[in-house]
C-alpha positions as CSV (number, residue, x, y, z in Angstrom):
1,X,110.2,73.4,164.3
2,X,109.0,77.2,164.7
3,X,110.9,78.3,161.8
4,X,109.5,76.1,159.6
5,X,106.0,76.8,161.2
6,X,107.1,80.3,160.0
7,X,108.2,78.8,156.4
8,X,104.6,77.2,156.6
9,X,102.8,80.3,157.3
10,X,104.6,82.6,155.2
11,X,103.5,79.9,152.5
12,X,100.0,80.2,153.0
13,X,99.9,83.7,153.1
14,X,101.8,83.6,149.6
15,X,99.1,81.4,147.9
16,X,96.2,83.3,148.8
17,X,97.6,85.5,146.0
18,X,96.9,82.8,143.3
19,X,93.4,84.6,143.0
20,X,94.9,88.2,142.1
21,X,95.0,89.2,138.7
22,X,98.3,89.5,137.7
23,X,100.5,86.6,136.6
24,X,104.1,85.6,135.7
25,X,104.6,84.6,131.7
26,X,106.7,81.6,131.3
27,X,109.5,81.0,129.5
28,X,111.6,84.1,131.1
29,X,114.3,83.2,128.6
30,X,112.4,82.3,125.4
31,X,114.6,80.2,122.7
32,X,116.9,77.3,123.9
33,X,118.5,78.6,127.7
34,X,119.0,74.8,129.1
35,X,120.4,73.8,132.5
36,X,119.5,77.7,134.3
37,X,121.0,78.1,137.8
38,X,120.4,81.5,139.8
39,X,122.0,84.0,141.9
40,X,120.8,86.7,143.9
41,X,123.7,88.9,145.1
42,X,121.8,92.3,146.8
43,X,119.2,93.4,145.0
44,X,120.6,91.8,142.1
45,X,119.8,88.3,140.1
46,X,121.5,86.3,137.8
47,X,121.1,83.3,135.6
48,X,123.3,81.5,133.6
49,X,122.0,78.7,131.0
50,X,124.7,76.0,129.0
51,X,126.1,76.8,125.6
52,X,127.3,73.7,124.4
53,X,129.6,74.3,121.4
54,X,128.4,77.9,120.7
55,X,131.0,80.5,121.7
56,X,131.1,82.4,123.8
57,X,130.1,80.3,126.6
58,X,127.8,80.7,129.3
59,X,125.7,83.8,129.0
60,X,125.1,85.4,132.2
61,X,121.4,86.9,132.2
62,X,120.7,90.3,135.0
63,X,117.9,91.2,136.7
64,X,116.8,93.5,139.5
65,X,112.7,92.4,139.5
66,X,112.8,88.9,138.7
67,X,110.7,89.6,135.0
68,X,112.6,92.2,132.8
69,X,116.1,89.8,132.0
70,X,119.0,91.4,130.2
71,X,121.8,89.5,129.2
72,X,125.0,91.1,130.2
73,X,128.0,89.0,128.5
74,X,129.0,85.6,129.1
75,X,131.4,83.7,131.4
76,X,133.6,82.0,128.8
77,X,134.3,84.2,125.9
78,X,138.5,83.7,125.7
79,X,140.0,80.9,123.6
80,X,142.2,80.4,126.7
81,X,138.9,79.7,128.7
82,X,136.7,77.6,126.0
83,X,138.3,75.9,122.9
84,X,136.0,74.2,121.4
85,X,137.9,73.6,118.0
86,X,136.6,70.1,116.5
87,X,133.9,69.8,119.2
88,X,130.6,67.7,118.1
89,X,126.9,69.2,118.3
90,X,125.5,69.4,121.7
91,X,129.1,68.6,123.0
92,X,131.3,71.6,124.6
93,X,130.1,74.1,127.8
94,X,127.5,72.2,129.5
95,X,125.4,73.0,132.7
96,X,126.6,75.7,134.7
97,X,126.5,76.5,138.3
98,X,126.3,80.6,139.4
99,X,127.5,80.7,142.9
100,X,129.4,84.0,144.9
101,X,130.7,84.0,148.3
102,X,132.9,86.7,150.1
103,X,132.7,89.5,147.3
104,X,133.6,86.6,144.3
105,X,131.2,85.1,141.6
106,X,132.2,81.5,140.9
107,X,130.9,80.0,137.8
108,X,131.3,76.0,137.3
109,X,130.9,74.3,134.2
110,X,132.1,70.9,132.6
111,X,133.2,71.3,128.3
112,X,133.1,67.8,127.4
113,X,135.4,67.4,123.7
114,X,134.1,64.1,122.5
115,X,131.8,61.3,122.8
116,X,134.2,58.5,121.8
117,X,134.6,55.8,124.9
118,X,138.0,57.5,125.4
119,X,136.5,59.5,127.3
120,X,133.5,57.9,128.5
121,X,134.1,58.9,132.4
122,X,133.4,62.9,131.3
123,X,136.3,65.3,131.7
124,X,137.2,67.6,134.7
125,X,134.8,70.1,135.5
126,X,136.4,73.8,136.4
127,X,135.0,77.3,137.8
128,X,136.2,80.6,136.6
129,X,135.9,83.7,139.0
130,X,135.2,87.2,139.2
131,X,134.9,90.0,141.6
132,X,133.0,92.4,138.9
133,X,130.2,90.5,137.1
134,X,128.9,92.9,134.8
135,X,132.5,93.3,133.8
136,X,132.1,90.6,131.6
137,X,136.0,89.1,132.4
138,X,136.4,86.4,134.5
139,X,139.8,84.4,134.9
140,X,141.0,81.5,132.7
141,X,139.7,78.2,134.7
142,X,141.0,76.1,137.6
143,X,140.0,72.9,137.4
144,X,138.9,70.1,140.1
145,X,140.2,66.6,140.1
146,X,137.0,64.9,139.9
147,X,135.7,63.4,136.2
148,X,132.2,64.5,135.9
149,X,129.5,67.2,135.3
150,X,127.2,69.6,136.5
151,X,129.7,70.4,139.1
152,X,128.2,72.9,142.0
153,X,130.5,74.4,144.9
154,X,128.9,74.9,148.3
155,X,130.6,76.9,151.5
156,X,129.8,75.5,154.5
157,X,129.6,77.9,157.6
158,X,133.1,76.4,159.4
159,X,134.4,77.5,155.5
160,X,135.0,73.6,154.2
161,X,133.9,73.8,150.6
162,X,132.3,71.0,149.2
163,X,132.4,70.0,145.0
164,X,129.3,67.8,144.4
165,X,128.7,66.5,141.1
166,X,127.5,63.8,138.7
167,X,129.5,61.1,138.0
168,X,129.4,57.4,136.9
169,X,131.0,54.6,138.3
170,X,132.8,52.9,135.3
171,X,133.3,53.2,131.7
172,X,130.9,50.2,131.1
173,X,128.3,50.1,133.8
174,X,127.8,53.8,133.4
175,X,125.7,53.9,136.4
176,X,125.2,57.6,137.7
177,X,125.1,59.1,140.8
178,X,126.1,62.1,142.9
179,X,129.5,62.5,144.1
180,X,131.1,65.0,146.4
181,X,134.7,66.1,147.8
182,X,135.9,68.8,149.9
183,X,138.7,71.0,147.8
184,X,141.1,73.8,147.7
185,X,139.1,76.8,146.4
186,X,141.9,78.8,145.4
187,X,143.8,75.8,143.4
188,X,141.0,73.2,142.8
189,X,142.8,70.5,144.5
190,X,140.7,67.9,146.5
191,X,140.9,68.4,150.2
192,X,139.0,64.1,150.8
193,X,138.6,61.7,148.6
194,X,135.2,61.5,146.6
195,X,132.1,59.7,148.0
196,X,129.5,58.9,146.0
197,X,126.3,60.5,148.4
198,X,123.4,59.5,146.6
199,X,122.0,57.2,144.0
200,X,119.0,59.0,143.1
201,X,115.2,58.0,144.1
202,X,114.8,55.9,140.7
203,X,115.9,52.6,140.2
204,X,119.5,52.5,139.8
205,X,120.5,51.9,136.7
206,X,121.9,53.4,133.2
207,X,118.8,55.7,132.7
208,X,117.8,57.1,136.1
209,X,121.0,59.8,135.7
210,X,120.9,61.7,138.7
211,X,122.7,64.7,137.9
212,X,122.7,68.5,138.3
213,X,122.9,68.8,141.8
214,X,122.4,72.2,144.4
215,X,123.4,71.9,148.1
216,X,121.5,74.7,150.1
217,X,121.6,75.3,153.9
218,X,118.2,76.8,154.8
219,X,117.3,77.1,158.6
220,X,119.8,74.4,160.0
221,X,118.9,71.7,157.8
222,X,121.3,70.8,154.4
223,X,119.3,70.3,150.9
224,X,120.3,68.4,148.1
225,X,118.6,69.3,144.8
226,X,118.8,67.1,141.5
227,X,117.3,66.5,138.3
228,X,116.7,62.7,137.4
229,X,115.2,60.7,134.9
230,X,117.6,61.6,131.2
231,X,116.9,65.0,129.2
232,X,113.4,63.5,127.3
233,X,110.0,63.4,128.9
234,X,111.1,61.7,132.3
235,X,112.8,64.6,133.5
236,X,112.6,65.7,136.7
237,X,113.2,67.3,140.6
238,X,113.6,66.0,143.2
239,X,114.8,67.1,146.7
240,X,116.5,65.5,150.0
241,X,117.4,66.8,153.2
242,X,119.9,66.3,156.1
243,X,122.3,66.9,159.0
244,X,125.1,67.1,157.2
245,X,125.9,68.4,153.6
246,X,127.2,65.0,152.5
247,X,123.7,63.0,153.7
248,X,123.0,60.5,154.7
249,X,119.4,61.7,153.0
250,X,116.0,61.8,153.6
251,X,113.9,62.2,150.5
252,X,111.1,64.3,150.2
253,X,108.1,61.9,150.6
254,X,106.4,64.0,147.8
255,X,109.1,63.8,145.6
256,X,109.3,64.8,142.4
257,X,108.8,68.1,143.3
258,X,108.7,68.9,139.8
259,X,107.8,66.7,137.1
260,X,105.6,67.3,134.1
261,X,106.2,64.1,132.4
262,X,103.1,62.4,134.2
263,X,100.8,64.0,132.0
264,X,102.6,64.6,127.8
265,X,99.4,66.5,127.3
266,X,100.4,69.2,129.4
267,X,101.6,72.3,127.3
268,X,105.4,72.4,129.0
269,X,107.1,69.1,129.1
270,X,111.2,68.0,130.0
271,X,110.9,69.9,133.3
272,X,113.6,69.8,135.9
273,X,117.4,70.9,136.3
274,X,116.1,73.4,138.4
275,X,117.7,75.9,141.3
276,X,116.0,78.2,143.6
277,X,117.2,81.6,145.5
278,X,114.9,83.4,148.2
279,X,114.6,87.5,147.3
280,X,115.0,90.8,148.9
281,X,111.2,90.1,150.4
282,X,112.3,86.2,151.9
283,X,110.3,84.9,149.3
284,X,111.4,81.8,147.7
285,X,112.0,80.9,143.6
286,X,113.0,78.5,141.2
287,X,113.9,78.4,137.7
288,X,114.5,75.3,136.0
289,X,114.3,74.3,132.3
290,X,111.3,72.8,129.9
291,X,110.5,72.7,126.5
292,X,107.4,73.7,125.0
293,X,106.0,70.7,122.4
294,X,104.2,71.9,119.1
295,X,102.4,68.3,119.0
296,X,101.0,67.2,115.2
297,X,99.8,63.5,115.1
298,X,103.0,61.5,116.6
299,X,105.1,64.5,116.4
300,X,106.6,66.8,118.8
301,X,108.0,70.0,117.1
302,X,110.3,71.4,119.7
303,X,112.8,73.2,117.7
304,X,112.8,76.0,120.6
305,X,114.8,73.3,122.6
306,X,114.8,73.5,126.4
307,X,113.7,77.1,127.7
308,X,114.0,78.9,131.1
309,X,111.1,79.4,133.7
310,X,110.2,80.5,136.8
311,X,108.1,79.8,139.7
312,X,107.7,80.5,143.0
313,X,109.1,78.3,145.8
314,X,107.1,77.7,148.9
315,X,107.6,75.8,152.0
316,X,105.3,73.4,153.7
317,X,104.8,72.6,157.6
318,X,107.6,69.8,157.6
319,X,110.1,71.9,156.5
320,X,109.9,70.9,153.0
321,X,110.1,73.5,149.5
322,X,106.9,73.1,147.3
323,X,107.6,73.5,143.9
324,X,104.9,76.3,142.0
325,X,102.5,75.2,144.7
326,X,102.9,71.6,143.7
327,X,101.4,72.1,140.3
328,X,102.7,71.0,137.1
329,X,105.0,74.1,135.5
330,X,103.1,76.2,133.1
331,X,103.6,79.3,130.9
332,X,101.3,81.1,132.9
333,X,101.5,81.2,136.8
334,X,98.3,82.7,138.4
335,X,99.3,85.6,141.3
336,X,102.8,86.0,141.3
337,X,104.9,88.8,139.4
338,X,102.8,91.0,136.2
339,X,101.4,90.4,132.9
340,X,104.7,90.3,130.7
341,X,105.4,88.3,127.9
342,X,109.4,88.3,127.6
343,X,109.1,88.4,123.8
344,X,109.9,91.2,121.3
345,X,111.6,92.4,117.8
346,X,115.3,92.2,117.8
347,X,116.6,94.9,115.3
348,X,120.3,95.5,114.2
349,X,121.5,98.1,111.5
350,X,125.1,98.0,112.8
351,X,125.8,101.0,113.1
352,X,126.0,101.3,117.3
353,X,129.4,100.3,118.2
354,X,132.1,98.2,117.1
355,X,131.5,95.1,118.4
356,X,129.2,92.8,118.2
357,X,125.8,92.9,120.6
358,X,126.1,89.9,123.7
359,X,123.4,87.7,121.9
360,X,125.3,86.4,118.8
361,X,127.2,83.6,118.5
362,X,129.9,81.8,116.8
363,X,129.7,77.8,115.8
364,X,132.7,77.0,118.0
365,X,135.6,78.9,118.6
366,X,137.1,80.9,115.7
367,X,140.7,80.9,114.7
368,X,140.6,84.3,113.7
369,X,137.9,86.6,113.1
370,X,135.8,86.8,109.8
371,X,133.7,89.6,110.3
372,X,134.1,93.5,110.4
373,X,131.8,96.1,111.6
374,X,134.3,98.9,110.2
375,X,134.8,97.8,106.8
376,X,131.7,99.5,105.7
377,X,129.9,101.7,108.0
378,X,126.5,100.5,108.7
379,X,127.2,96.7,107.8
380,X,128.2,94.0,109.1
381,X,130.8,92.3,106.6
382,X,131.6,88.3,107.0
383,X,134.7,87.0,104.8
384,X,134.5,83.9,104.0
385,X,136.4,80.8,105.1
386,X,136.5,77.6,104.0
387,X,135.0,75.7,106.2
388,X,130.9,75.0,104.8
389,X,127.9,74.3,107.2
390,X,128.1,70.9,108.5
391,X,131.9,70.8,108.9
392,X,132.7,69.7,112.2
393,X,134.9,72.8,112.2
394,X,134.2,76.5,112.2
395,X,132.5,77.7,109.4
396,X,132.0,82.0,109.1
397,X,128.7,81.8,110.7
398,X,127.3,84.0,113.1
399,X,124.1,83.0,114.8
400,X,121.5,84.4,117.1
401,X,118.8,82.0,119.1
402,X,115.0,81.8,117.7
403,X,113.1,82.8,120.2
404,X,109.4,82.3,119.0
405,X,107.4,79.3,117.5
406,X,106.0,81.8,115.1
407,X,109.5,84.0,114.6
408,X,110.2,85.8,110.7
409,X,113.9,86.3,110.5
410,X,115.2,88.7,107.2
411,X,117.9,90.6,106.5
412,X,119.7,92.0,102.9
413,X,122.6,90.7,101.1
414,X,124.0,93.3,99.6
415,X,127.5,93.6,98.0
416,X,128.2,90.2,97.5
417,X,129.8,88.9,94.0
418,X,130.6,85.6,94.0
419,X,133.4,84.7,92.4
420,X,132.6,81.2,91.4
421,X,129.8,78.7,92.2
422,X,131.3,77.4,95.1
423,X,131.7,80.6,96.8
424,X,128.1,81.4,98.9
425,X,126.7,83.7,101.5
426,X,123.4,83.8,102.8
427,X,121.0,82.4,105.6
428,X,120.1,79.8,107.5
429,X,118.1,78.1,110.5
430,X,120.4,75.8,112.3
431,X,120.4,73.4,114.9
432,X,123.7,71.9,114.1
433,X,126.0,69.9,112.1
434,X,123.5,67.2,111.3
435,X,120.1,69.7,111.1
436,X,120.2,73.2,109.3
437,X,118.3,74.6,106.4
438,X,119.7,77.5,104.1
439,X,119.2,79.7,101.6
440,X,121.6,81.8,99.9
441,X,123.4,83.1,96.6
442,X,126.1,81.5,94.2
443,X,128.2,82.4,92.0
444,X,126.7,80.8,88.2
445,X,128.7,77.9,87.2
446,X,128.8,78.9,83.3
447,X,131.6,82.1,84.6
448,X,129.1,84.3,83.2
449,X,128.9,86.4,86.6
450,X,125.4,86.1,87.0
451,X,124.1,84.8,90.7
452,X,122.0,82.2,91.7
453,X,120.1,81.6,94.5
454,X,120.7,78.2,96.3
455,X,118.6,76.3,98.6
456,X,119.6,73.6,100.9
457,X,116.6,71.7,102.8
458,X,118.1,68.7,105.3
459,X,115.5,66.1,106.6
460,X,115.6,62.5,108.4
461,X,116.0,59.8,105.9
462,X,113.4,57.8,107.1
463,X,110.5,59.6,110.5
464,X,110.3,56.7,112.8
465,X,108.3,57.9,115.9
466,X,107.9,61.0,117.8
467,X,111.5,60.4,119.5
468,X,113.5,59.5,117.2
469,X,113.9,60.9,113.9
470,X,116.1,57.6,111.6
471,X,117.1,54.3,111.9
472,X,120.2,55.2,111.0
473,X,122.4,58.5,110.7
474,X,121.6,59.4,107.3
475,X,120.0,62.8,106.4
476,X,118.6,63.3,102.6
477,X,119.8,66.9,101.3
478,X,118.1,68.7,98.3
479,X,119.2,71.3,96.9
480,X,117.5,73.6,94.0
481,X,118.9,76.6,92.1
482,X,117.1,80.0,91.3
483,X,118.6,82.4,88.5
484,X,118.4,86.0,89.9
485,X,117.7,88.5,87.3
486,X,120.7,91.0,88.4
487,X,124.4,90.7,89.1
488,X,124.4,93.2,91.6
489,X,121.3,94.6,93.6
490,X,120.7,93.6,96.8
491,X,118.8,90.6,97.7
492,X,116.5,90.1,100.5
493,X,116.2,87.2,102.6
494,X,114.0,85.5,104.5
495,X,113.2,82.8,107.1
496,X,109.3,82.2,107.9
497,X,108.9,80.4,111.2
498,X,105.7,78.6,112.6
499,X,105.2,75.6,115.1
500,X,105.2,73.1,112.4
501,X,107.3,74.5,109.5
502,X,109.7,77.2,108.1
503,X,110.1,78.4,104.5
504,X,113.0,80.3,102.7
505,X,112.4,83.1,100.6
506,X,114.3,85.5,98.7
507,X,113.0,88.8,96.7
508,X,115.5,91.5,94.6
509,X,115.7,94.8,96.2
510,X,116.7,96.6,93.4
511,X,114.9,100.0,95.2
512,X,115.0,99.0,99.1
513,X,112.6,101.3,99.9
514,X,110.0,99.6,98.0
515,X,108.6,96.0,99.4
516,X,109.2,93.5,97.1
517,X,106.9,90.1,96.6
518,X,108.9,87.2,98.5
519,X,109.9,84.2,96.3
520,X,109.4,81.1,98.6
521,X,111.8,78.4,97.3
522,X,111.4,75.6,100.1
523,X,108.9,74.6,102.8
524,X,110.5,71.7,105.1
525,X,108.8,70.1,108.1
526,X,110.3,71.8,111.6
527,X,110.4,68.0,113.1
528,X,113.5,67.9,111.4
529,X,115.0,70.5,113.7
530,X,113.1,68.8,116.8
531,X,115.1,65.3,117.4
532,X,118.5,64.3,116.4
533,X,119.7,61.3,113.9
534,X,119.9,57.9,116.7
535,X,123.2,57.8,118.7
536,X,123.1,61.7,118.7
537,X,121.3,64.1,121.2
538,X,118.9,67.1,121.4
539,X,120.3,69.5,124.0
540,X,120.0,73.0,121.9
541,X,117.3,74.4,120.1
542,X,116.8,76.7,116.8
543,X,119.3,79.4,115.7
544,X,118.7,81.8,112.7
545,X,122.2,83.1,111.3
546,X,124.4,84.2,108.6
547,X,127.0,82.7,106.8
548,X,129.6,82.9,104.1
549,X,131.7,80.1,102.3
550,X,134.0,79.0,100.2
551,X,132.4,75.0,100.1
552,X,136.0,73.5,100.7
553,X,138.6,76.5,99.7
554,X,139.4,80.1,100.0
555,X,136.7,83.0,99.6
556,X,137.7,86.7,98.0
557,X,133.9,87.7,98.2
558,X,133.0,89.5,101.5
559,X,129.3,89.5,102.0
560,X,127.7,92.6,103.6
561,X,124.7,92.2,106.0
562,X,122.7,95.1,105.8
563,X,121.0,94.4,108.9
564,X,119.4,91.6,111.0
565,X,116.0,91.7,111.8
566,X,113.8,88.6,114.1
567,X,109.8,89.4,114.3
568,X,108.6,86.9,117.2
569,X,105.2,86.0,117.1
570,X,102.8,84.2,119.7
């Protein structure tokens, strides 16, 4: 009881700071950075956020203040760790855990293949290891026994080490709940059979999905952390305590402990998935993910996806953590931390190193590689494959997360002479196989060498609701053609971002140091990059990239990318 009369004070003491003047901005990771769990290690904090079937996996985010977040490299970035050939959108590296104990960082993660009924128990979860995280190599994965996700590891203090994860109990029932085993931390083995622990505090059934769950031991007393409630606007916290670390639990009388969904008026929505560390100072905090809706009419645009944010963690006189004072999660949290928004301009000319910088990413894992920083100093040069955006395959893409509702994205084309009119390079804003929006330059189809720029607009065949985008799976693609007046100058393009729309625009840069009008040549509704075709899911958010194709067979044409450039607005 005194130390949680000490919890209780040191809580009180924190809150009186609520009338200072600073504040902490929310998101902390801006752009889709689902499923965040936390590490402090020293002076030293780390999050790591799911990838899903963007490689590498796992980026692992650094911090020494809690506001200024650098992202260091990523957990899974060998084939040998994450293949992710043939994988399905929002399928592959989900929901990490970041945990370290006795000088090694253990990262867990689940990389689910399909969604056929094959495989409808989940597959094994693993961890990978490391002694050295800003090292950026961590070993090939040992894997647990158990089928599930959102696997966590916890030591206890006689050194038993406890898996706990969500499972379900059959390939038909599909009811959810929170299992956990003791294992073999050096092999993975299981040490005692599983137990399911927990059912969850809503009704238990096929939607309640308690998952993600964090076992803590704070002051004697064992806490069991989960989210609850699906991925959509039920999402949620909730917290349970105990003797033991395998329950039996008491919930939190006050639970959720964080949930947003009460109220869809509220400017940050989805909350929950979270994680909490105490600091250098004992103070406690969360992180935990939520998405930010741009609402129009029935509409939610959220093509940011699910971002990361923070809030403090307090305790109350029984013992139990509060949650950002109990207050819903916001983008702005009165007292705590400074004035910093955690957004600027991202520019690349290519020419620092030869290799590529830790925030872009490939469309699953490539056979080979298809780009070049070498090939022509001061470019980056992609070589086409045959593989076209929207194969379930890998395509030469490389892609880089939107990190703004208002976000301009341009870079030149320059060098590229298609050799026929299926052979294309250019950009595009993509959310996956089912949902992406390009524009970009072809070869003329009359063999006259002249180019043409394409543009390719996807949208639902039929808006239905603010949830759901079709009553069936079908998308409607246009596509319209644009002469250029050159075969060879470069060619600027662009990608205009606001909260309800983007448009695709092109100009000739025939002298690149003079600004040149921008041709729009499409305008498309951003819903369409919000919510996925029914029987599909929304677990990423908005990527700007670049791309080069052969649309079915071989490319000769490399296409050189002068330079990437993102301007984030508000």
């Amino acid at each position: 009881m005194r130390s949680q009369t000490v919890f209780w004070l040191i809580s009180l003491l924190v809150q009186f700071k609520i009338y200072m003047s600073f504040a902490l901005v929310n998101p902390i990771l801006p752009g889709w950075n689902p499923d965040p769990t936390i590490l402090r290690v020293g002076s030293d904090y780390f999050i790591a956020t799911s990838t899903f079937e963007y490689f590498p996996g796992h980026p692992i985010y650094h911090s020494t203040n809690l506001v200024d977040w650098e992202l260091i490299g990523h957990a899974l970035g060998r084939p040998s760790q994450l293949s992710l050939l043939g994988t399905p959108s929002d399928a592959g590296a989900w929901a990490p855990g970041l945990r370290y104990h006795n000088g090694i960082f253990y990262l867990t993660s689940t990389v689910r293949y399909v969604y056929t009924y094959e495989l409808r128990l989940f597959p094994r979860s693993f961890f990978v290891t490391t002694t050295d995280i800003f090292s950026n190599e961590w070993s090939d994965p040992i894997y647990f026994d158990a089928l599930g996700y959102d696997a966590d590891l916890f030591w206890d203090t006689n050194g038993d080490v406890y898996n706990t994860w969500s499972g379900i109990n059959n390939a038909i029932d599909k009811i959810y709940g929170i299992y956990q085993n003791k294992v073999d931390i050096t092999t993975g083995n299981s040490l005692t059979p599983a137990e399911l622990i927990f059912t969850g505090t809503l009704p238990d059934n096929s939607s309640a999905r308690p998952e993600g769950p964090h076992v803590y031991l704070i002051n004697s007393t064992y806490y069991l952390l989960i989210a609850e409630g699906g991925s959509g606007p039920e999402h949620r916290s909730t917290i349970q305590r105990s003797p033991s670390p395998s329950g039996p639990w008491e919930s939190n009388p006050t639970n959720p402990i964080l949930y947003n969904g009460a109220n869809l008026s509220l400017p940050v929505q989805y909350t929950g998935h979270a994680d909490f560390v105490q600091d250098t100072d004992g103070q406690w905090w969360g992180v935990a993910l939520g998405v930010r809706p741009q609402t129009i009419g029935d509409f939610n645009h959220i093509q940011l996806g699910r971002e990361t944010f923070l809030f403090p963690v307090t305790f109350d006189s029984q013992g139990w953590p509060v949650f950002n004072y109990g207050q819903p999660l916001s983008t702005e949290i009165s007292g705590v931390l400074t004035n910093k928004p955690h957004l600027s301009t991202f520019y690349d000319e290519f020419t620092s190193s030869n290799t590529l910088g830790n925030s872009y990413y490939f469309l699953r894992t490539p056979y080979k590689p298809f780009h070049s920083l070498t090939a022509r100093a001061g470019f980056l040069r992609l070589f086409g494959n045959s593989y076209a955006l929207g194969d379930r395959d890998t395509p030469a893409l490389l892609l880089r997360k939107q990190t703004s509702y208002n976000e301009t994205f341009e870079t030149v084309l320059d060098g590229f002479n298609p050799e026929s009119n299926s052979t294309e390079a250019g950009v595009t804003v993509f959310y996956g196989d089912f949902a992406h929006n390009d524009i970009g330059l072809v070869g003329s189809s009359d063999g006259s060498g002249n180019r043409v720029v394409v543009t390719r607009i996807m949208r639902p065949a039929e808006q239905v609701g603010p949830w759901a985008l079709t009553t069936t799976n079908s998308t409607v693609t246009t596509v319209t053609y644009t002469p250029l007046l050159t075969k060879s100058d470069p060619v600027k393009l662009v990608i205009v971002g606001n909260p309800t729309s983007y448009s695709l625009g092109f100009a000739e840069e025939n002298d690149l140091n003079t600004s040149k009008e921008i041709t729009y040549t499409a305008t498309f509704d951003s819903i369409s990059m919000s919510v996925p075709p029914v029987n599909d899911f929304f677990f990423k958010g908005a990527s700007f990239g670049v791309y080069n194709t052969g649309n079915g067979r071989p490319s000769l044409s490399p296409a050189d990318i002068m330079y990437w450039k993102q301007i984030p607005g508000a």
